[in-house]
C-alpha positions, 0 to 999 in steps of 0.5 A: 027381568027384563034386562036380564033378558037382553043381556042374554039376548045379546051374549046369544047373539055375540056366541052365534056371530063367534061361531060364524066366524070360527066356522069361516075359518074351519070352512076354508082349511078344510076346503069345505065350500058349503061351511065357508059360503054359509058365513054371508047372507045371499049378496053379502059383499067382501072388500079385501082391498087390491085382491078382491071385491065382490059377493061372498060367494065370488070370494069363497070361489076366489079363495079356493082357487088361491088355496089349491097353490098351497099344500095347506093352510090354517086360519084363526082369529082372535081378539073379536070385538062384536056390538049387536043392536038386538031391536034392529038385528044388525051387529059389528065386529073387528077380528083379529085373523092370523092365516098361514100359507104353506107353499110345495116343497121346492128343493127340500124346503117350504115356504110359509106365508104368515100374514095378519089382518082384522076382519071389520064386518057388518051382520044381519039376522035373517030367519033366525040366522046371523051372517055377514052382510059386508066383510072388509079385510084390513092387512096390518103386514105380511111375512115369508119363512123358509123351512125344511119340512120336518117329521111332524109334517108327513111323519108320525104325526096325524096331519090335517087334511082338506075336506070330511076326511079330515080326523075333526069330522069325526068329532065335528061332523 
């Protein structure tokens, strides 16, 4: 019985470091700060190498500063890998992050910024709560596409937006 028991125990705490990290994602496309933050512990730390390093906190600030260059973006991960050692309340995980930068139109077209990367991060649980202690962002390559705009951006299709405006926070809230 037991064993049944940790097993649950560690698939809970994978779904709850899963929802972290999909949370981080929806808090920076919706540029929702409060979500985005929620993703460290208190002096948790980044490392994304050349561009930034410092707490979490620093780098949510230095990502929103980043994004208001862009007319929007979409970040997702794949691929997560998480080992949790339930005595010690502590976890690893590598995700595979794919973010997409759309910059202004510029003479009738946009250029989209696609790159991708892993996130290698260290987890603590805290008062019942998973965050990351230290996130560090690995590049694996980076690629530019200009475009024309087309009807599904500004047209007849409902388009995301920053903040609760957003259609998702009336499922999400």
């Amino acid at each position: 019985m037991g064993d049944n028991n940790t097993a649950l125990d560690e698939l809970l705490a994978k779904q709850a470091i899963t929802e972290v990290i999909y949370s981080y994602c929806r808090g920076l496309d919706r540029m929702d700060r409060e979500l985005a933050l929620s993703t460290w512990h208190e002096g948790g730390t980044a490392d994304y190498g050349p561009i930034f390093n410092g707490t979490g906190a620093d780098f949510v600030d230095w990502a929103w500063n980043a994004h208001t260059a862009f007319t929007a973006h979409s970040h997702q991960v794949t691929n997560i890998l998480i080992r949790v050692d339930l005595a010690g309340d502590r976890a690893v995980s590598e995700s595979y992050v794919t973010v997409a930068l759309r910059t202004p139109p510029n003479d009738g077209s946009v250029i989209d910024i696609v790159g991708r990367g892993r996130y290698v991060d260290r987890w603590s649980r805290r008062e019942d709560r998973w965050a990351i202690d230290h996130r560090q962002f690995l590049g694996d390559f980076q690629a530019a596409y200009a475009m024309a705009p087309t009807d599904m951006i500004g047209g007849s299709v409902e388009t995301g937006r920053r903040g609760p405006d957003d259609p998702s926070y009336d499922a999400l809230p």
